[in-house]
N, C-alpha and C positions, 0 to 999 in steps of 0.2 A: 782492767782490760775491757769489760762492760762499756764504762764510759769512752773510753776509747773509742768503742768500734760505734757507740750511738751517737759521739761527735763527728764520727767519717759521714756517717748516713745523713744526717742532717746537712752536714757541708753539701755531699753530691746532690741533695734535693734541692739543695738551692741553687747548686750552679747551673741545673738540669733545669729548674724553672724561670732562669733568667730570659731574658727577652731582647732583643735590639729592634728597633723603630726605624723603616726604611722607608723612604720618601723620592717619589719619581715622578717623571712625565711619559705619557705614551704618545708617539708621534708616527707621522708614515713617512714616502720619501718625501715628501713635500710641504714637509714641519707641518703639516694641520692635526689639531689631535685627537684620538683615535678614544670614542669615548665609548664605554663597555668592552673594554679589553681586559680577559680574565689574567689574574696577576697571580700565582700557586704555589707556595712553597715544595721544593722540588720532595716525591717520596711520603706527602703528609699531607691531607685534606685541610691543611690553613689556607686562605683564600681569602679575593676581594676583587672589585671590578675597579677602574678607570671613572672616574665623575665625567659632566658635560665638558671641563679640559682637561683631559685627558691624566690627569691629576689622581695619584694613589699614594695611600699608607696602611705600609702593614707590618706587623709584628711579629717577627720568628722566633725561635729557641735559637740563642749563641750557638748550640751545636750545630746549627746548619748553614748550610752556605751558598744555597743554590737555590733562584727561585727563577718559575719560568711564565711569560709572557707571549699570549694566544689571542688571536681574534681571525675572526672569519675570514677568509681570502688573503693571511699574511700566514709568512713563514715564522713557526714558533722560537722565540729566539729564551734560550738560558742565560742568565744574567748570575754573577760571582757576588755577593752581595757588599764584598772586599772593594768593590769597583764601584759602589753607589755611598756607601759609609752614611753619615746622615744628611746627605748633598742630594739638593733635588737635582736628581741627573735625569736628562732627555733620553730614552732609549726608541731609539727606531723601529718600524718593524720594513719587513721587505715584502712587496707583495708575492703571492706563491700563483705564478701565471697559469701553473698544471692546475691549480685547482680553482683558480676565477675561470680557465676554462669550461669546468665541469660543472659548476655553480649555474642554474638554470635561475631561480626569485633571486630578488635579491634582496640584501636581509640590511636594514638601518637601523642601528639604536637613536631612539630620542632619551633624554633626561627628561624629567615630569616636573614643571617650573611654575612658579607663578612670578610676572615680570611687573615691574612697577616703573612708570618712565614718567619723568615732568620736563614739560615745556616750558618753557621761558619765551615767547614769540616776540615779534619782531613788527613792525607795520602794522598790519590787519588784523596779523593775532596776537590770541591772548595767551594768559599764560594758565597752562592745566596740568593734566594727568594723561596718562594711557595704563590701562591693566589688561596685563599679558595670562594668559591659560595656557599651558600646552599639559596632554594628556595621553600618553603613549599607547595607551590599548584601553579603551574605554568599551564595556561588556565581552571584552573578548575578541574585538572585530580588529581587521588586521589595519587599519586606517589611523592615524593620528590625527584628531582635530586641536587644530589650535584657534583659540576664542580671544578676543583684542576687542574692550571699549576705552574709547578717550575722548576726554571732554574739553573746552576749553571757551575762555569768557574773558572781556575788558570791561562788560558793561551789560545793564541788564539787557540791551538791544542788540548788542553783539556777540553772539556765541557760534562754535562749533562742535558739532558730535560726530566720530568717527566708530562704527563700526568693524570687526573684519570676522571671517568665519572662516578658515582653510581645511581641508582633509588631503592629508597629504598623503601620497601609494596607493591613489581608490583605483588607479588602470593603469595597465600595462600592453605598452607597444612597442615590439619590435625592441626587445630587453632592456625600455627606461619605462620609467613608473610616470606618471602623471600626477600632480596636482591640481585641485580643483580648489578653488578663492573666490568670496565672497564680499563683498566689500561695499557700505554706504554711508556715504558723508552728506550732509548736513550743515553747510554754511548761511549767519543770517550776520545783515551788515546793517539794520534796523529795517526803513522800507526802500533802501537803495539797492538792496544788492542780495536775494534770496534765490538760493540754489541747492539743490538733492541731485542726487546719482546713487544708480547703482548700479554694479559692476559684476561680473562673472566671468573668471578667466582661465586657463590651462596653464600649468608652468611644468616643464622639464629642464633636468640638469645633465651637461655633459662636462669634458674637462677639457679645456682647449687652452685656451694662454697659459703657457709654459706647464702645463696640467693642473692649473688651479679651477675649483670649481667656477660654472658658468651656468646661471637658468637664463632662458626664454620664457616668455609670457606674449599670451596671444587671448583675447574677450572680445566681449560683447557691453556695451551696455548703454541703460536710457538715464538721461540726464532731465531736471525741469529748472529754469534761469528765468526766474520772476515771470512765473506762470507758464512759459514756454514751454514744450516737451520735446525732447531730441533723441535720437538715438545715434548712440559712437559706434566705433572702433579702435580697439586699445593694444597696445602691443608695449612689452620691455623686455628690461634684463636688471640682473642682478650678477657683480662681477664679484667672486672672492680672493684677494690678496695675502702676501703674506702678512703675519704681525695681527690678525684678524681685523684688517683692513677691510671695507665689504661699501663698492661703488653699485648704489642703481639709478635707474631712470626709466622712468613711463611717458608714452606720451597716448594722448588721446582724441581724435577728431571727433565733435561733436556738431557734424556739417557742415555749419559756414563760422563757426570758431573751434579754437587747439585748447587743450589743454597739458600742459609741461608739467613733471614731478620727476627731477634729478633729487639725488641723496647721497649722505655720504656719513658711514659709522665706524666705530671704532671700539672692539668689545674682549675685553681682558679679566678675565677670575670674574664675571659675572656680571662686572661694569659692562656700561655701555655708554658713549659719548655719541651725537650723532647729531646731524643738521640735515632740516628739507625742505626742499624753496616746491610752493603749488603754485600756479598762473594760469586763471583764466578768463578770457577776456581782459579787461581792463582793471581786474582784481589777480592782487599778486601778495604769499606770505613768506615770510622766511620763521622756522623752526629752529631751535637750538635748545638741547636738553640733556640729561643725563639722566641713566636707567643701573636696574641692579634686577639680577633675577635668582631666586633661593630654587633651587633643584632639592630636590625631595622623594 
């Protein structure tokens, strides 16, 4: 009888400790996905967040079957776990308009990356690197700066170096956040063609074509073209589509010449694929590369 009842115990231990592996995506209405969304097993402090796409796994005890799905400004949705089985299913959330009303800051998660991008160039350029920083709460300040060097060479005569320095949410107007971008490039064509800028600019995002994200960019800055010194004005956009499509373009007058920088990327599970043509004066490059960025 002993054995008996120490064979029951052990079975229920086991079956009580078993686990199933559940695998999703968090997305909003507008399939973009939703990253830092807390994922809870329903009645139990098991738990996990949403990565940079929106991308979760988490483990339950088989006896449960219910886990629910929260993020700031969306209505919390409960999910049957019978309905996800181990299929990465897309779950939605819907936005809660009672409470984006009441919502006064507004609240962004970033993922904390470092991105790695090579160029292949085309014409003028050569072919290099870019290394990406981004740093979500650095001493605590409520600001994200993101850090961007790339370098790039055909020849000991010809090189390029790109700076960028962003702090993104430093001001708020009229309830959108502002960014503030830094930015100096560094093009040498041996003694034909030497050229510096540097740039400082504002960018805000609203949602306008079809409610997909939209920024604006508006700067300042001085440019030197084989000893010359100039001062611009810069203005763009950056469009986000679906599929994580993402179209930009800058243009820049540098008084009595333009400068052009259209773009166009394409970035899925971390990849990044992207092309960008710069024109200035009578100097013009096309870019073409691939990127991968590790969150962490």
């Amino acid at each position: 009888m002993k054995e008996v009842v120490f064979i029951l115990l052990v079975i229920s231990k086991l079956a009580l400790g078993q686990t199933k592996e559940i695998k999703g995506t968090v997305t909003d209405n507008n399939n973009y996905p939703i990253a830092g969304a807390t994922i809870k097993v329903k009645t139990t402090s098991i738990g996990t967040f949403s990565n940079f796409d929106g991308e979760f796994t988490i483990k339950i005890p088989d006896s449960l079957n219910t886990i629910e799905i929260s993020y700031l400004g969306f209505v919390t949705k409960e999910i049957n776990v019978s309905d996800i089985s181990n299929t990465n299913k897309v779950i939605t959330l819907n936005e809660d308009i009672l409470q984006l009303d009441e919502i006064v800051t507004v609240c962004r998660w970033y993922a904390q990356y470092i991105g790695l991008n090579y160029y292949g160039g085309l014409n003028n350029s050569g072919r290099g690197f870019m290394l990406e920083y981004v740093d979500p709460y650095p001493l605590k300040l409520p600001i994200v700066p993101e850090i961007r060097f790339g370098y790039q060479t055909n020849s000991k005569e010809n090189k390029q170096i790109l700076v960028e320095f962003n702090l993104d949410d430093i001001i708020r107007v009229f309830r959108k956040t502002l960014d503030i971008d830094f930015s100096y490039n560094n093009i040498e064509l041996g003694n034909n063609f030497k050229w510096k800028a540097f740039k400082a600019t504002l960018k805000t995002e609203f949602k306008t074509f079809r409610l997909k994200r939209t920024s604006f960019s508006f700067g300042l800055g001085k440019s030197t073209l084989n000893s010359k010194n100039r001062f611009g004005v810069t203005g763009g956009f950056e469009q986000y589509l679906c599929g994580g499509i993402r179209v930009t373009s800058e243009i820049t007058n540098w008084g009595n010449s333009w400068q052009l920088q259209p773009g166009l990327s394409w970035s899925h599970k971390g990849f990044r694929f992207f092309y960008n043509f710069n024109t200035i004066n009578s100097y013009s490059e096309n870019n073409i590369g691939l990127g991968y960025r590790i969150s962490f």
